[in-house]
C-alpha positions as a Markdown table, in Angstrom:
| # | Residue | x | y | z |
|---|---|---|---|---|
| 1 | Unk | 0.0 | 0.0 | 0.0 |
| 2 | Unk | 2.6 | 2.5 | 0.9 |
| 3 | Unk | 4.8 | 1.8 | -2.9 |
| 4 | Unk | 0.7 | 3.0 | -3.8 |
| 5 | Unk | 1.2 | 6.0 | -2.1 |
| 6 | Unk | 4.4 | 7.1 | -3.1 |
| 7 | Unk | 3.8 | 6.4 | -6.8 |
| 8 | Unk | 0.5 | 8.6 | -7.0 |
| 9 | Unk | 3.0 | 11.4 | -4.6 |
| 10 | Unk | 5.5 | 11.1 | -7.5 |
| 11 | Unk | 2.6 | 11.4 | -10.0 |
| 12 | Unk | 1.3 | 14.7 | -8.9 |
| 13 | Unk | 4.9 | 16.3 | -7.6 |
| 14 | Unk | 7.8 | 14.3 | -9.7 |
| 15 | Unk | 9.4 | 14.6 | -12.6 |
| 16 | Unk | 12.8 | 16.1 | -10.5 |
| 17 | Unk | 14.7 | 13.3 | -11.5 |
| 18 | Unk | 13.3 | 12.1 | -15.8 |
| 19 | Unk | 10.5 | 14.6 | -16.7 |
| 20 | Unk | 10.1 | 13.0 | -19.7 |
| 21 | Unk | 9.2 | 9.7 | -18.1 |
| 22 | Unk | 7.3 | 11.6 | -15.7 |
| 23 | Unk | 5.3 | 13.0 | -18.5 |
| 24 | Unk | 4.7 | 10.0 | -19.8 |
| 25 | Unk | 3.8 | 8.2 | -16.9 |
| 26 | Unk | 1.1 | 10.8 | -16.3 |
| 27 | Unk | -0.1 | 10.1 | -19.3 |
| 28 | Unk | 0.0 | 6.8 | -19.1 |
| 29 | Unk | -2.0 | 6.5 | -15.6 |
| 30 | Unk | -4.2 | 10.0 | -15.3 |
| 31 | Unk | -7.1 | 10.6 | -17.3 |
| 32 | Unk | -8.8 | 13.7 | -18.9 |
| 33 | Unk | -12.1 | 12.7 | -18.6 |
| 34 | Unk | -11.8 | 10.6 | -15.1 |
| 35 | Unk | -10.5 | 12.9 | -12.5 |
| 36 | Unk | -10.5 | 10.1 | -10.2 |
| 37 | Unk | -7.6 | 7.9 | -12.0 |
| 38 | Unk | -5.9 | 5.8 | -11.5 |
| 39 | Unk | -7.7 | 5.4 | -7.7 |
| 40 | Unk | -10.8 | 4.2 | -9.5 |
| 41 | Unk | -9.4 | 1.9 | -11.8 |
| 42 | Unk | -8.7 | -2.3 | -11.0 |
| 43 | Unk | -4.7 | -1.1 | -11.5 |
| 44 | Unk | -4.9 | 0.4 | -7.9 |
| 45 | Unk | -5.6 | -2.7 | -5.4 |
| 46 | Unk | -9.2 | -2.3 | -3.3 |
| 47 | Unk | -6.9 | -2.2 | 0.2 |
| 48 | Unk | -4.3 | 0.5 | -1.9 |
| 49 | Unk | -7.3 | 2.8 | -3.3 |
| 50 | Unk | -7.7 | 5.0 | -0.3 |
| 51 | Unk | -4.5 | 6.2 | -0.3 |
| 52 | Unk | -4.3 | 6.3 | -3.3 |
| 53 | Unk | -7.5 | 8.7 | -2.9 |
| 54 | Unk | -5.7 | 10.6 | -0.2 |
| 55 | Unk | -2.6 | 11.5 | -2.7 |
| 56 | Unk | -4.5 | 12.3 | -5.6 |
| 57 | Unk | -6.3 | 15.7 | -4.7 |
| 58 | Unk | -3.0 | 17.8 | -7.0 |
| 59 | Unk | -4.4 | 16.4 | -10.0 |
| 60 | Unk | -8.5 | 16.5 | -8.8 |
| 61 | Unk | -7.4 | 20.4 | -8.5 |
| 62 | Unk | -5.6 | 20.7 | -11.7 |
| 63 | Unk | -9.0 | 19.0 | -13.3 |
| 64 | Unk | -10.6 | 22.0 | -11.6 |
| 65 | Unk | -8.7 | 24.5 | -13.5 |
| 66 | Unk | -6.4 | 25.4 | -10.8 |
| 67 | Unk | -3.0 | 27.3 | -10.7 |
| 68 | Unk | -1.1 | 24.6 | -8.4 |
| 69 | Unk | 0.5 | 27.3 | -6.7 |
| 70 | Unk | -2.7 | 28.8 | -5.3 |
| 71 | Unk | -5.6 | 26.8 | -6.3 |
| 72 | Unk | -8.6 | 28.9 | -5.3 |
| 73 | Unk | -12.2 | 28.3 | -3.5 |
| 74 | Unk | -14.1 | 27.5 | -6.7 |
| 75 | Unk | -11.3 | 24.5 | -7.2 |
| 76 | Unk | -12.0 | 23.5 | -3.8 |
| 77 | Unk | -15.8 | 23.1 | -4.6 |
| 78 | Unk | -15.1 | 21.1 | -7.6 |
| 79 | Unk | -12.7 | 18.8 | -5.9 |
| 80 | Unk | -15.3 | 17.9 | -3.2 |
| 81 | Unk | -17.5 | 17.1 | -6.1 |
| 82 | Unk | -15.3 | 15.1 | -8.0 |
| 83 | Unk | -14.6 | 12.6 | -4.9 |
| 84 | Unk | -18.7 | 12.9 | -4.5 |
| 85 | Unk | -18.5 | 10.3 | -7.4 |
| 86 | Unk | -17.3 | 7.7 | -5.6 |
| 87 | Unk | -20.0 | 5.4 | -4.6 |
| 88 | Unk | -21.4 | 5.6 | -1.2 |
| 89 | Unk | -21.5 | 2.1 | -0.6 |
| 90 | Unk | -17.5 | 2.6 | -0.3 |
| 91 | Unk | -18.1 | 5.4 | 2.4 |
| 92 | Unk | -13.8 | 4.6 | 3.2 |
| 93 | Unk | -13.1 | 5.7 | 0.1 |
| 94 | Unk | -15.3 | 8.8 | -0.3 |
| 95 | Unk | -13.7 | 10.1 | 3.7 |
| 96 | Unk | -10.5 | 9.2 | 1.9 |
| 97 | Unk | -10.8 | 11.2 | -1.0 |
| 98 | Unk | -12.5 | 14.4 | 1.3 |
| 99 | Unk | -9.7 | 13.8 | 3.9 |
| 100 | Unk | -6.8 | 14.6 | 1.2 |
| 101 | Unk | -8.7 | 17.6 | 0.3 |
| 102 | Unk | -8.8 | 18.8 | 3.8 |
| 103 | Unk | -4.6 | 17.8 | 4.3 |
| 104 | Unk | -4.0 | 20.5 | 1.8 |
| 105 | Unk | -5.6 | 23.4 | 3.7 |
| 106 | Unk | -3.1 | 23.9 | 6.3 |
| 107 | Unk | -0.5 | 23.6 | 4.0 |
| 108 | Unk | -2.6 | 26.1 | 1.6 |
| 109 | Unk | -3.4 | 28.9 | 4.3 |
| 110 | Unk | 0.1 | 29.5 | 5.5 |
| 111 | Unk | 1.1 | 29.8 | 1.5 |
| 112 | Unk | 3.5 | 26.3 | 1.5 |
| 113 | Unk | 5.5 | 27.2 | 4.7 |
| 114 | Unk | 5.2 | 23.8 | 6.0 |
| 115 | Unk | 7.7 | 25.2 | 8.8 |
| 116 | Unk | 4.9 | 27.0 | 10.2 |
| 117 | Unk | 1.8 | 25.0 | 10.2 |
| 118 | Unk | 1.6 | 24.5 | 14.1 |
| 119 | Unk | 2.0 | 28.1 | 14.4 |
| 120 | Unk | -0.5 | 29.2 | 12.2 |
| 121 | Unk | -2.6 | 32.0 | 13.8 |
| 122 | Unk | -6.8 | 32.5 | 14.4 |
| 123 | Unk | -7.3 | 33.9 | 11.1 |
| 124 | Unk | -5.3 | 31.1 | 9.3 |
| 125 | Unk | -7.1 | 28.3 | 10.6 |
| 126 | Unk | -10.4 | 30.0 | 10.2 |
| 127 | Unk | -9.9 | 30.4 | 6.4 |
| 128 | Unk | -8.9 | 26.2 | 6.9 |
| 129 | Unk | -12.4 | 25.6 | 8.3 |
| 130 | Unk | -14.2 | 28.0 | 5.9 |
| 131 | Unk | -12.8 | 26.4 | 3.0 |
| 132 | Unk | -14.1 | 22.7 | 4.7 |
| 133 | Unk | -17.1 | 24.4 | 4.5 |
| 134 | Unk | -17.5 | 24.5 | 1.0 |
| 135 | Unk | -17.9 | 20.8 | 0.6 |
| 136 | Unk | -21.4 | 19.7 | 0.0 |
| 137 | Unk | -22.8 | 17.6 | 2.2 |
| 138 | Unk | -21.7 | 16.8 | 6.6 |
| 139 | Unk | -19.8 | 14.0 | 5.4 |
| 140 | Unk | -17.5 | 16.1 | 3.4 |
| 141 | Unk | -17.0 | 18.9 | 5.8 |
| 142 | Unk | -17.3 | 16.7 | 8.5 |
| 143 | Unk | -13.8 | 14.4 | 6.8 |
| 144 | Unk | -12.2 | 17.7 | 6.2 |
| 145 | Unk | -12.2 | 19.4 | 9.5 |
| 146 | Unk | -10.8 | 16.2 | 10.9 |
| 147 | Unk | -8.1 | 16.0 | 8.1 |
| 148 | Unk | -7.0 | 19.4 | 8.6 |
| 149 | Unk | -7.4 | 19.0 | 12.5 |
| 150 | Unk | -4.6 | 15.9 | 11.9 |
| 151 | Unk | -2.3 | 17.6 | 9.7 |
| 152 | Unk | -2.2 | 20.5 | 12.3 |
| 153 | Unk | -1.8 | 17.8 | 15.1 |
| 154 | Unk | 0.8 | 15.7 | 12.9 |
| 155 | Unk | 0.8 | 12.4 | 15.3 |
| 156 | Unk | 1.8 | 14.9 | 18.1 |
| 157 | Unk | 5.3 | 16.1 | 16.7 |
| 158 | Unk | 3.8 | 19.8 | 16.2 |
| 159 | Unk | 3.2 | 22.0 | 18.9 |
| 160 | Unk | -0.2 | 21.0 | 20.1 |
| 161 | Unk | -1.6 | 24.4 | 20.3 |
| 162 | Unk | -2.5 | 25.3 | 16.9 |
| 163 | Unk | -4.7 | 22.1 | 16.6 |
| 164 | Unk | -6.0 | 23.3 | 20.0 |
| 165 | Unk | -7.2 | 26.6 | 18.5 |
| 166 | Unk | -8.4 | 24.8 | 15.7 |
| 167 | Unk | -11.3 | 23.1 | 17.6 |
| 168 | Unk | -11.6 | 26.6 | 19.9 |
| 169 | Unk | -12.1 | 28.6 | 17.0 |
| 170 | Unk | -15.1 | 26.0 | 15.6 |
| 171 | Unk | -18.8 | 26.9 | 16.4 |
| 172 | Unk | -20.2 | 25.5 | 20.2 |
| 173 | Unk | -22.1 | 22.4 | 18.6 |
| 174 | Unk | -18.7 | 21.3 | 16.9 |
| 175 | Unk | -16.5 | 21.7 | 19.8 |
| 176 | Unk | -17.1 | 18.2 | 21.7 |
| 177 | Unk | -16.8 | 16.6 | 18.3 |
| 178 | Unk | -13.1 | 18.2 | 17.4 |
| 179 | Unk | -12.0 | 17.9 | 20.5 |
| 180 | Unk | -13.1 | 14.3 | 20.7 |
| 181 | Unk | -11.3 | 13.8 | 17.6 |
| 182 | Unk | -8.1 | 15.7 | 19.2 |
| 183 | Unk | -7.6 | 13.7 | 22.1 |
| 184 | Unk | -8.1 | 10.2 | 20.1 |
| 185 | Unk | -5.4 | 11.8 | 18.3 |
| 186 | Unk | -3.2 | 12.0 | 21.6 |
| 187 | Unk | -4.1 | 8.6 | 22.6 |
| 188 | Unk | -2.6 | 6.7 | 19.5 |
| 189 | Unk | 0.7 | 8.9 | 19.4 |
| 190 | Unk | 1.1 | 10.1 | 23.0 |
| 191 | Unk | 2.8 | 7.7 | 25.5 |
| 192 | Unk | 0.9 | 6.4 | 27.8 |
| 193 | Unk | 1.9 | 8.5 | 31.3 |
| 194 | Unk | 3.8 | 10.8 | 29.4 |
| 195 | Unk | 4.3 | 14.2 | 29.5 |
| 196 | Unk | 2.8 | 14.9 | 26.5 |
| 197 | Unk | -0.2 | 13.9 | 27.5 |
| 198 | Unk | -0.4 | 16.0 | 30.6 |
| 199 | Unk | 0.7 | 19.0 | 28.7 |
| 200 | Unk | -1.9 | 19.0 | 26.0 |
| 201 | Unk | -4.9 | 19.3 | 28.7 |
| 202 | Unk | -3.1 | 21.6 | 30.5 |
| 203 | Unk | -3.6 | 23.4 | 27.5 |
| 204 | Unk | -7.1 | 22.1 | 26.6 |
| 205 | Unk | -10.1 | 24.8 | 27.4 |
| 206 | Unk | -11.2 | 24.7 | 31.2 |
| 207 | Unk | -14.6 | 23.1 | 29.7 |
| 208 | Unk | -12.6 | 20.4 | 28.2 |
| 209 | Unk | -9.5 | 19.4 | 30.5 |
| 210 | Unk | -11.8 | 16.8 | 32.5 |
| 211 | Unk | -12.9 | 15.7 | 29.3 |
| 212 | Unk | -8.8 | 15.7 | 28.1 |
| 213 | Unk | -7.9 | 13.8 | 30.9 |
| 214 | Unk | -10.0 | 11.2 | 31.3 |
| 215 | Unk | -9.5 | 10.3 | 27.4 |
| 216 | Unk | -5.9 | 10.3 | 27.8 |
| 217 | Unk | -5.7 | 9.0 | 31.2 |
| 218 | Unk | -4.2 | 10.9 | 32.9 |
């Protein structure tokens, strides 16, 4: 599954090393009409397809229309809609396909400084929820806010705090939820009795350090 994942990375952001075969690999394996190759062809394996659906979003923007450099709300909008195709009865594969729309927000808002994504300020990861908000349907937004909420978390290895604002910054009724999502986060990369774990709820919300602590716990 992972070679599947690097190949469709080197699909949308190779060439460094042969353009020409790069060219003609893309070609080869991405499709005018199907925005959704190679992921929704038998070539991709069925346990291989959602990441391959993760990877693809690059080329589900350059369908759109976009600039790669700054790819802009309308592009969003059709992205979501392309990976709306995907058949519901494969609900993995549609929250796969959301989700690497979402992991290209953070990146997006803070204009490719990956160097700064965990210190990304109110009014960056606002415009990452707003543009969430242009998908279509809960589903959508719902895979996206928790994408972005991940890549701003990244397994714990970024300074918690701008995932913490992240879910602070989201309306009341969507709190519990990203925060829920947060702390799950914590308990699959945080050590158990760590002090990584004691130092996110210390900088969880009052309303949600019980809540923090008892998930983790602590």
């Amino acid at each position: 599954k992972e070679c599947v994942s690097g190949a469709i990375m080197e699909l949308m952001g190779g060439g460094g090393h042969d353009r020409d075969l790069w060219l003609l690999a893309r070609d080869k394996y991405l499709d005018d009409i199907d925005p959704l190759a190679p992921c929704s062809r038998d070539i991709i394996p069925r346990d291989a397809k959602g990441l391959c659906y993760i990877y693809i979003t690059p080329h589900l923007f350059e369908m759109a229309g976009a600039d790669l450099a700054m790819p802009q709300p309308e592009h969003f909008m059709a992205a979501f809609s392309y990976c709306g195709r995907i058949l519901k009865e494969s609900p993995d594969l549609r929250q796969a396909c959301f989700a690497g729309i979402g992991k290209e927000f953070p990146v997006l808002a803070l204009a490719r400084d990956i160097r700064a994504v965990d210190k990304a300020n109110d009014s960056e990861l606002s415009t990452m929820r707003d543009w969430c908000a242009l998908a279509p349907h809960k589903e959508a937004y719902e895979t996206c806010t928790q994408s972005v909420l991940q890549s701003l978390f990244w397994g714990g290895e970024n300074d918690s705090r701008a995932a913490i604002r992240f879910c602070s910054l989201a309306l009341v009724k969507e709190q519990e939820k990203c925060f829920g999502a947060l702390f799950n986060e914590a308990t699959i990369y945080l050590k158990q009795n760590g002090v990584e774990r004691s130092s996110l709820c210390a900088k969880a919300p009052k309303d949600f350090t019980a809540i923090c602590r008892d998930s983790l716990s602590i």
